[in-house]
C-alpha positions, -999 to +999 in steps of 0.1 A: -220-081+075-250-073+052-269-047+051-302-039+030-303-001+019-334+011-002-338-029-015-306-036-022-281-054-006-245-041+008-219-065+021-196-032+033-182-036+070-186-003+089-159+009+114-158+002+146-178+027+166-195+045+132-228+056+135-249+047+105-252+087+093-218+084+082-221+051+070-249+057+046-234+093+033-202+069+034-222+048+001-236+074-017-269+082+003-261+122+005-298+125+012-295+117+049-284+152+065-257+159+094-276+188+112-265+180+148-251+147+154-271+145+188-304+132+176-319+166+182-329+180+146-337+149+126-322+158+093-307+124+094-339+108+097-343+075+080-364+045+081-358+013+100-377-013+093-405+013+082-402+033+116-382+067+114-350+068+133-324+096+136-292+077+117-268+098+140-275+080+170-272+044+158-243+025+153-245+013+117-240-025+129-274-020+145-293-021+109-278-052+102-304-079+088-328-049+087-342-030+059-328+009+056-346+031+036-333+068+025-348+095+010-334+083-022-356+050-019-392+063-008-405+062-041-389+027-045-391+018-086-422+036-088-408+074-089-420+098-065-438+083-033-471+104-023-457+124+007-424+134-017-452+148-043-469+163-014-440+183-003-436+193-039-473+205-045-477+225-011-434+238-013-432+218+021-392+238+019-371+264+014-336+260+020-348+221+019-316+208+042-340+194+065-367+182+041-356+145+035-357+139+073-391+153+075-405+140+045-396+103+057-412+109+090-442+123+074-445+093+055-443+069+084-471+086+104-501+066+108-536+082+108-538+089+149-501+105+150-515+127+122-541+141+146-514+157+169-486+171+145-467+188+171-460+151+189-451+138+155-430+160+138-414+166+172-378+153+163-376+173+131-365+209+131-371+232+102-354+265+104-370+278+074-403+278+063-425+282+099-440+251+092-473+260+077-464+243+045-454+212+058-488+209+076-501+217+040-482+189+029-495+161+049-527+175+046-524+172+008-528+207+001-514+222-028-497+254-030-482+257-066-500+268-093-503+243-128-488+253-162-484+288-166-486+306-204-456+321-217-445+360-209-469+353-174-442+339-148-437+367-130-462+375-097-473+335-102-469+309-072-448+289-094-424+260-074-387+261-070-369+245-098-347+226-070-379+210-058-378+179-075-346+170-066-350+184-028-378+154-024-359+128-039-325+135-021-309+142-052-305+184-050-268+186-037-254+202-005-217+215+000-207+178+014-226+156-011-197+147-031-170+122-033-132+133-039-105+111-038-077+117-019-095+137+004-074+150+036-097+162+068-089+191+087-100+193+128-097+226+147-077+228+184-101+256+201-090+280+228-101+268+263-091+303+275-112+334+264-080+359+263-042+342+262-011+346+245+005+319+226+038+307+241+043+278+225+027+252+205+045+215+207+033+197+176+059+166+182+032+142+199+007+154+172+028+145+143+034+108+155-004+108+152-005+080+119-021+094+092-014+133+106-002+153+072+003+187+088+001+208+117-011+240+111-003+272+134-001+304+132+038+306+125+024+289+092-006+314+083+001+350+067-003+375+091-025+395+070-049+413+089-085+405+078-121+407+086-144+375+087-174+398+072-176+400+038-187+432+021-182+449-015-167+477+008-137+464+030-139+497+048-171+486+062-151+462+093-121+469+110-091+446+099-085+426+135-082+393+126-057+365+115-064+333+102-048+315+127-035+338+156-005+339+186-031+357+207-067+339+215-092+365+224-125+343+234-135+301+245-134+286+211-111+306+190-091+288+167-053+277+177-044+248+153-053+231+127-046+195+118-050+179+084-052+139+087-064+109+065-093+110+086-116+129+110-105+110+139-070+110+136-073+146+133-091+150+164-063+127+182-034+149+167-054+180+183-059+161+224-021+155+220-015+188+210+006+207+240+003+243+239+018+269+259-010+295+272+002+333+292-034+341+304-045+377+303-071+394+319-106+388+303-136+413+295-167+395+297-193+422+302-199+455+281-212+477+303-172+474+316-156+476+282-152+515+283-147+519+316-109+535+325-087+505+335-105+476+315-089+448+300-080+458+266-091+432+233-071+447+207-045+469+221-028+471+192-049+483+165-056+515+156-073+538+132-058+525+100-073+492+108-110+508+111-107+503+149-120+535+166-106+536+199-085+505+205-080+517+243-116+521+248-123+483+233-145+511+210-143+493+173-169+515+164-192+548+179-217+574+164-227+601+177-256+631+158-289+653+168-316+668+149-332+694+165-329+698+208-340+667+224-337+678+255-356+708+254-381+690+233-389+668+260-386+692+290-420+709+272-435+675+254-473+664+272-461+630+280-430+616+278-414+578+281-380+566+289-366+531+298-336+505+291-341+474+264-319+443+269-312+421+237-297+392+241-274+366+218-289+345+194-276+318+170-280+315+136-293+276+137-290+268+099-294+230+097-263+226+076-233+241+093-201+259+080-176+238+061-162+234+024-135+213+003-109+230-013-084+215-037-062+225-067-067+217-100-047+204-126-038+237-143-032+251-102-065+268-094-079+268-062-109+254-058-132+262-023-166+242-026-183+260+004-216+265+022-215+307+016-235+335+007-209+354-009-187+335-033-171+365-050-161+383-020-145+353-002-127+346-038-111+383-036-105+376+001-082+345-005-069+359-035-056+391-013-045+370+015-029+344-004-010+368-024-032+346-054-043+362-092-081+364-088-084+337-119-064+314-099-090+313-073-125+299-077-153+296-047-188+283-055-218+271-039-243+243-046-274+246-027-268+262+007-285+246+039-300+278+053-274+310+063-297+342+076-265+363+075-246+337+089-230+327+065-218+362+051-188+354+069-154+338+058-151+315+085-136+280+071-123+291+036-089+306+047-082+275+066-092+257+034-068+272+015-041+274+033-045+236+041-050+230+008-022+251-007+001+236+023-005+202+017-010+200-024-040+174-012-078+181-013-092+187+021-122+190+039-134+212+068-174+201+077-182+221+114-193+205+144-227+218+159-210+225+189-185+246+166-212+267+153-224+279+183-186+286+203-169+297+171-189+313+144-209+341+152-243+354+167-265+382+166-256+417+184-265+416+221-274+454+226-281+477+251-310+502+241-319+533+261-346+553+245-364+582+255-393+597+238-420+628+239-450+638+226-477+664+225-510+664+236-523+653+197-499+626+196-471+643+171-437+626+180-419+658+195-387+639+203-366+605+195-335+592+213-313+562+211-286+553+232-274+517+222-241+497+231-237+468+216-216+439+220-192+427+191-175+401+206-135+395+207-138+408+172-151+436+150-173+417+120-201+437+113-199+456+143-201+495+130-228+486+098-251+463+123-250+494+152-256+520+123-285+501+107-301+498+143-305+533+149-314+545+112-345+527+098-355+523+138-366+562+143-363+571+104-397+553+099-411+583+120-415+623+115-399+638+140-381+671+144-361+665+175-338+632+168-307+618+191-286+586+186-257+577+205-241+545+196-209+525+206-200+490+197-175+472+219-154+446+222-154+418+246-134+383+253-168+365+240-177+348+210-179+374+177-214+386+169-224+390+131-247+398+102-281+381+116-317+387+096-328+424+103-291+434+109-296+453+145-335+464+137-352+438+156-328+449+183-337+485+186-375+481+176-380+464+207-368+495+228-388+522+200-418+505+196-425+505+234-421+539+234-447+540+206-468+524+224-461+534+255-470+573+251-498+559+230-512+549+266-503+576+285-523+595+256-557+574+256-549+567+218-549+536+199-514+522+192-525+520+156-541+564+154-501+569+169-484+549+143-504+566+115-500+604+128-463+599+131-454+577+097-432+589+069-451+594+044-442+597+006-421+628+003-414+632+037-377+629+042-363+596+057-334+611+086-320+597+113-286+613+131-259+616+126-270+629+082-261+602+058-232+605+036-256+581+011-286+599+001-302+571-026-330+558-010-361+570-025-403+559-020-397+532-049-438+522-031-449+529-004-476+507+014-467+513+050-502+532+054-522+495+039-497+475+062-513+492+095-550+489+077-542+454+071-533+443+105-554+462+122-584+450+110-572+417+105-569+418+144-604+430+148-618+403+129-645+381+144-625+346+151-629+321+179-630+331+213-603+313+236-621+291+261-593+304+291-601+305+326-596+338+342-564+337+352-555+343+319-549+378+304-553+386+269-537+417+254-531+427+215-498+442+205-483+458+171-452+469+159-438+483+124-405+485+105-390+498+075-360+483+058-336+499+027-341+475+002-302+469-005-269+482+014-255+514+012-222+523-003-229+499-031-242+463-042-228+448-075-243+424-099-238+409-132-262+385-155-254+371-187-286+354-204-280+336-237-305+321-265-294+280-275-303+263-300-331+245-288-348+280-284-345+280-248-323+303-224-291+297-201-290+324-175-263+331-153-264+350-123-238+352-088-262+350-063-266+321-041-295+297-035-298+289+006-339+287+007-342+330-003-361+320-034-334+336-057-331+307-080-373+304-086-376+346-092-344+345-114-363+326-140-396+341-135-383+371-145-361+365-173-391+337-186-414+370-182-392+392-200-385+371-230-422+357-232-413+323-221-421+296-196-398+286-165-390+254-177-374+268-205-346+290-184-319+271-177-303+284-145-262+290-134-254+303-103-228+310-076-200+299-088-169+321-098-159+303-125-191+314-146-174+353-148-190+390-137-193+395-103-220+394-077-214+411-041-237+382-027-270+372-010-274+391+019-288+427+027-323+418+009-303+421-027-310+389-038-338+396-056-337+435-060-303+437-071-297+409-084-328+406-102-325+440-116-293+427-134-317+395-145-341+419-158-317+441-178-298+413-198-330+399-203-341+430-216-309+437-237-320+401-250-349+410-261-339+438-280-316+415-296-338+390-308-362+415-323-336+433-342-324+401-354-357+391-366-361+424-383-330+422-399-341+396-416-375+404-423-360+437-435-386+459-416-389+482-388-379+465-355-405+490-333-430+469-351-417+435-337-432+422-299-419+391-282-449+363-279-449+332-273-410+318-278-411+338-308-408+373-323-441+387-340-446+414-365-481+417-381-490+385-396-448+372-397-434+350-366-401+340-358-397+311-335-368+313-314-355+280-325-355+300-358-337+330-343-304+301-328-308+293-363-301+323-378-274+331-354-253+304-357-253+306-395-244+342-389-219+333-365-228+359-339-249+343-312-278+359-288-264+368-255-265+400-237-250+412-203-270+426-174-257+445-143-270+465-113-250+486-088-282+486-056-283+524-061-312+539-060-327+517-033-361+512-022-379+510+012-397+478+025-426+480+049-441+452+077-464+455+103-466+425+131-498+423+152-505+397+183-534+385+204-517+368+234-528+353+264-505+357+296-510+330+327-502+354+353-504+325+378-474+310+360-461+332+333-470+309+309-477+325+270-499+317+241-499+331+214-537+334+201-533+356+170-507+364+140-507+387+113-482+403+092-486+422+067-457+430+041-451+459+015-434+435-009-445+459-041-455+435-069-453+402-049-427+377-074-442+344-062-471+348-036-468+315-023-426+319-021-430+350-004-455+340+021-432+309+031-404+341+038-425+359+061-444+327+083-403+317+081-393+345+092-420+353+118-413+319+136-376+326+136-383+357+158-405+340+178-380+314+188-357+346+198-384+365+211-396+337+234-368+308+241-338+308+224-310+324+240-270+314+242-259+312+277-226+324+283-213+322+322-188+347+340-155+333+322-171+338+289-179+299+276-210+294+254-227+266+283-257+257+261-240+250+228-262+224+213-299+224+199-307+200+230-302+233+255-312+257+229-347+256+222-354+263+184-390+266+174-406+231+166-437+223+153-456+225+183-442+262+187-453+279+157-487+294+157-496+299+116-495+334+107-518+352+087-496+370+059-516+397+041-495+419+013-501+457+004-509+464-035-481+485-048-456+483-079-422+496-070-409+519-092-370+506-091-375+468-081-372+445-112-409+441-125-422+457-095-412+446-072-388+445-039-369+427-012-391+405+018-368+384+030-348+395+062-378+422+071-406+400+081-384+389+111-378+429+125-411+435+138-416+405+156-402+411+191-413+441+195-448+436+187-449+402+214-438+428+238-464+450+234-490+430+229-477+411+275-477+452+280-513+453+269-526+419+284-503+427+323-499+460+322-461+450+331-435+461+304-406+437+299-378+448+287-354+420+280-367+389+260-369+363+259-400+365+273-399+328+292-423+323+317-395+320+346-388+360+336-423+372+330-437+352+366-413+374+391-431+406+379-461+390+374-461+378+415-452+409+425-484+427+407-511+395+413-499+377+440-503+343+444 
């Protein structure tokens, strides 16, 4: 057979059956993406005979005779093709996973399919960037700003260093290498959602040819472990094993098999015969606590972090300021109702998976899609009984992770396949995997309950919220205390309540998601904002601003914090409502809807801690070379955050140089120091606070050095342009590597942050919607958020975060939702039956930023990347409150659950 791929000609045979994804990744084309293997998300698009197909779902001996054009061949001889420049001048990406396949179908469109993007760009999913910048790339809009002088990165719209190499296929993923020798690993999954191991009969398995090793849980440690990863281990409750005799939801893990290939692991795992005793199941919370309930973990206790094993309680908090009660027995109008969240997958285009393999001098090596190298490397090296420099975990780009990947959910199997089998192996997730065996967000339980007096002063605040963990505890006690603290700390109130339990059940784990448990709870205390607001006469926006912490108020929620380091670093909270609020009373087009439509306005506000309590380390080493440009290295990873374009813009800013002159190193163990990870907003606050101080420390280096020479007073030398300057003299820094390496002592400095003190972020969310109370039908007419980001790093960067995150909430708030039916199995576990936001879905969101300087971010700035998400739900339901008059207190707010109500007000 021959094949021609990007011009040239192949004469390679594919298998029997293989789909031509796998065959192209197969000869070197890493460009084409595996995002779903269903044809759903389209980041194995590639062109057929110039039209765009989805390489998944055709068998490679279809493109026979034809001409097969990747990524890697748009531009042909001729170096970029237009739309790949396009994407690069309008920053069409963020975590840029899914950019190949959407830059290829871009380029095929035709002038009429341009008209009607939503149509067009229909097969292509973008989890990232909301879409606007996409748009802006097929419109040929550009977004990045030209050549910048040196010492002025910082605060510019400057483009991702990756960017280049996103477009052209060449920026590399956690799969997009080659290794030789490599063993693959399949997963046998639990059909049962609680059963006890009797025995596993690995004979038939083994006969499998091919089959190296049949992994149970008679060959794992029995360490107990947490999946979550945090610089604190006393954050989650130790309840888990690598690979268990006790299966505690549908889709836990019971085997593993490590074969020549994919397929004859997954025929090792159907012949697999295991012996199941079923125990009784727990599907719903509500029943967890109840006396007589199934228990989950019957054996732990409190010395594994577990607080009431016999209660399925893994964690519960319990504090008052003040009297509530009494506060609301005398308050002039009062609100109290019950707010149902529901599960919600991650959806990051690449899925969990990594290589492992061991080196010639005996390291392990885990190549992985993570947001927290370090702490998985001290995780292995604990469970695996390992010295820490005998363990090294990186990352190369990351396809998208929104907490999701703050997990250790494939790297223990890794290693112990790995360290089992002396061969390099490879785990790469099944979409179907992600959705059954990873994790979700929180499904919670809010009951709130709140007063105020006749002038609209908050006179009481409660929370009662259960939320549901899953068969096991990651995340479950920081996610429910982070729900009620920023939630009702936002607002001065005297008279404060929380009660909180998080509970275990026989379903599928929840886990760190953006906004870690404050869109949950915002839904429930925004209502009640607004809902007194009503009962009042006064504007949701007068409420929100007579009840606001304001600088030197304090920040408290109940139970008191043991952590008492977050401080007004800025505060722009006050400009956020301004913002909005006028920005929704702006003259725009008037909806041409026929008068069964209702049209309401809703608003919603949150405040976020700028990093995690208890602690968030970072280390930064910048050096001078001799070509008088920089290497920086830093921990934190790059999964479309915008950590590795900020890292340069600030050291580049520091040491008066341009971007292109910092030569970036990043998540990988191997480079030394330590970095807790990307997640809790710290990628750029913490992490770039330890950017900032080497860079600093450099500085001060370079100018004593130069002084030294000059034999003067260093307070009289500046950085300026790539060189030191005093009075009339000027050192390049070419001349500076110069005189260090004669001198033998060479320019490098160390930088290092511990998150403490930490700052406050601030968003308000506002909608104009329009409600079909006929058919429950929604449009969304208006967006705007505006965003307390202090000095804004990279405006057009930080926009892409908050449209990004915006349309991620919207596809929570309005349609995506994991169904899981009364034996606790995940029944919509592919993008097909889980609608994520398209094109089509995304209305383009007006993103308006406060002006404030923070006082502790690096250069001024602080975290926006998880907060732009928190506000989101909460303001959608306020603004169907104000267009129905119905409140609805359970999103997602689909048309088949807003029409019931909606008939029973209207009618027919």
């Amino acid at each position: 057979m021959s094949f021609e791929i990007n011009g040239k000609a192949f004469s390679q045979a594919p298998r029997a059956g293989q789909c031509l994804r796998t065959f192209l990744r197969e000869l070197g084309h890493f460009g084409v993406k595996k995002g779903c293997d269903a044809g759903d998300c389209g980041a194995c698009t590639v062109l057929l005979d110039g039209e765009p197909v989805h390489s998944c779902l055709i068998p490679a001996f279809r493109a026979e005779g034809r001409n097969v054009t990747t990524i890697e061949g748009l531009g042909g001889d001729h170096g970029a093709h237009p739309m790949q420049q396009a994407f690069l001048d309008a920053q069409g990406f963020q975590c840029g996973f899914c950019t190949a396949g959407m830059i290829l179908t871009c380029a095929s469109l035709n002038q009429a399919q341009r008209t009607d993007l939503g149509s067009a760009l229909k097969g292509n999913i973008c989890r990232c960037t909301g879409y606007r910048s996409i748009e802006d790339a097929i419109l040929g809009k550009s977004n990045v700003e030209g050549s910048i002088e040196a010492g002025a990165a910082f605060g510019r719209s400057l483009p991702a260093p990756a960017g280049p190499g996103i477009v052209r296929g060449k920026a590399r993923y956690t799969f997009d290498t080659a290794i030789e020798g490599l063993l693959h690993i399949k997963l046998l999954r639990s059909p049962h959602a609680h059963a006890r191991i009797v025995a596993i009969d690995k004979s038939d398995a083994l006969r499998v040819a091919g089959v190296h090793a049949v992994l149970t849980h008679e060959d794992a440690p029995s360490v107990l472990i947490s999946t979550a990863r945090h610089e604190k281990d006393w954050m989650d409750p130790e309840d888990t094993r690598i690979l268990d005799d006790v299966v505690r939801f549908i889709g836990q893990k019971v085997a593993a098999i490590v074969a020549e290939s994919e397929a004859a692991a997954e025929e090792a795992c159907w012949r697999l015969k295991v012996d199941y005793e079923i125990l009784p199941a727990l599907i719903d919370p509500e029943q967890a606590m109840a006396p007589g309930a199934p228990l989950v973990h019957p054996d732990r206790t409190t010395a594994n972090r577990v607080a009431d094993a016999q209660r399925n309680l893994v964690a519960e908090t319990h504090g008052e300021f003040g009297d509530v009660a009494a506060a609301l027995a005398t308050s002039a109008v009062t609100y109290e109702d019950t707010f149902h969240s529901h599960r919600v997958q991650h959806a990051a285009l690449e899925t969990h998976g990594g290589l492992a393999w061991l080196d010639q001098s005996g390291v392990l090596n885990v190549r992985t899609s993570t947001q927290v190298p370090f702490l998985t490397r001290r995780a292995l090296s604990d469970i695996f009984q390992l010295p820490m420099d005998k363990v090294r975990v990186f990352c190369e780009r990351v396809g998208g992770g929104f907490g999701g990947k703050q997990e250790m959910f494939v790297e223990d199997i890794l290693a112990l396949a790995t360290l089992k089998t002396g061969r390099p192996v490879k785990l790469e997730l099944t979409r179907e995997e992600q959705f059954i065996a990873t994790s979700t967000r929180h499904p919670m339980r809010v009951h709130v309950k709140a007063g105020a007096d006749a002038d609209g002063k908050l006179t009481a605040l409660q929370l009662d919220v259960l939320s549901n963990t899953g068969a096991y505890g990651n995340h479950a006690g920081p996610v429910m205390f982070h729900a009620m603290a920023e939630s009702i700390s936002v607002y001065n109130c005297p008279n404060k309540r929380v009660d909180g339990a998080a509970v275990y059940t026989n379903t599928v784990p929840a886990g760190a998601f953006r906004g870690y448990g404050l869109p949950q709870a915002l839904i429930a205390v925004e209502a009640a904002i607004d809902e007194l607001a009503r009962q009042l006469g006064i504007s949701p926006y007068e409420i929100r601003r007579r009840n606001i912490v304001r600088p030197g108020d304090p920040m408290l929620s109940p139970p008191p914090s043991e952590f008492h380091d977050v401080v007004y670093g800025s505060y722009g909270l006050d400009q956020c409502l301004d913002l909005v609020e006028r920005a929704m009373q702006a003259e725009g087009p008037e909806p041409d809807l026929p008068p069964e439509w209702l049209i309401g306005d809703g608003v919603a506000l949150t405040m976020i801690d700028s990093a995690p309590p208890a602690g968030h380390l970072a280390d930064a080493v910048v050096a001078l070379n001799d070509d008088g440009g920089f290497d920086l290295t830093v921990g934190t990873a790059e999964f479309g955050n915008g950590t590795s374009t900020v890292h340069r813009q600030i050291a580049a800013t520091t040491l008066a140089t341009t971007v292109d002159r910092i030569r970036l190193r990043q998540s990988d163990t191997a480079h030394g120091g330590h970095d807790t990870g990307a997640y809790g907003s710290a990628g750029m606050f913490v992490a770039g606070k330890a950017t900032h101080a080497a860079a600093m420390q450099l500085a001060t280096e370079l100018k004593a050095a130069a002084a030294s020479a000059w034999l003067c007073d260093v307070a009289s030398c500046t950085l300026e342009a790539e060189a030191v300057v005093s009075g009339v003299r000027r050192m390049s820094f070419v001349e500076l590597a110069r005189l260090a390496r004669e001198r033998g002592e060479p320019l490098a400095a160390h930088g290092y942050s511990d998150g403490t003190p930490r700052t406050v972020g601030f968003n308000v969310q506002g909608f104009r919607v329009a409600v079909n109370k006929g058919t429950g039908e929604l449009r969304i007419l208006r967006s705007v958020q505006a965003a307390d980001a202090g000095i804004v790093a990279n405006p057009m960067q930080c926009r892409g975060q908050v449209e990004g995150g915006v349309a991620q909430a919207l596809g929570a708030a309005l349609y995506e939702e994991m169904v899981i039916d009364a034996d606790g199995r995940v029944i919509n576990a592919k993008f097909r039956d889980y609608h994520l936001p398209s094109f089509a879905d995304v209305p383009r969101t007006e993103v308006l930023f406060a002006e404030t300087t923070d006082t502790i971010g690096p250069l001024g700035a602080k975290s926006m990347s998880e907060s732009p998400y928190n506000p989101v739900a909460a303001a959608l339901g306020n603004a169907i409150a104000d267009a129905t008059g119905i409140r609805f207190t359970a999103p997602p707010f689909k048309p088949d659950r807003l029409f019931p109500a909606l008939l029973d007000k209207f009618g027919g």
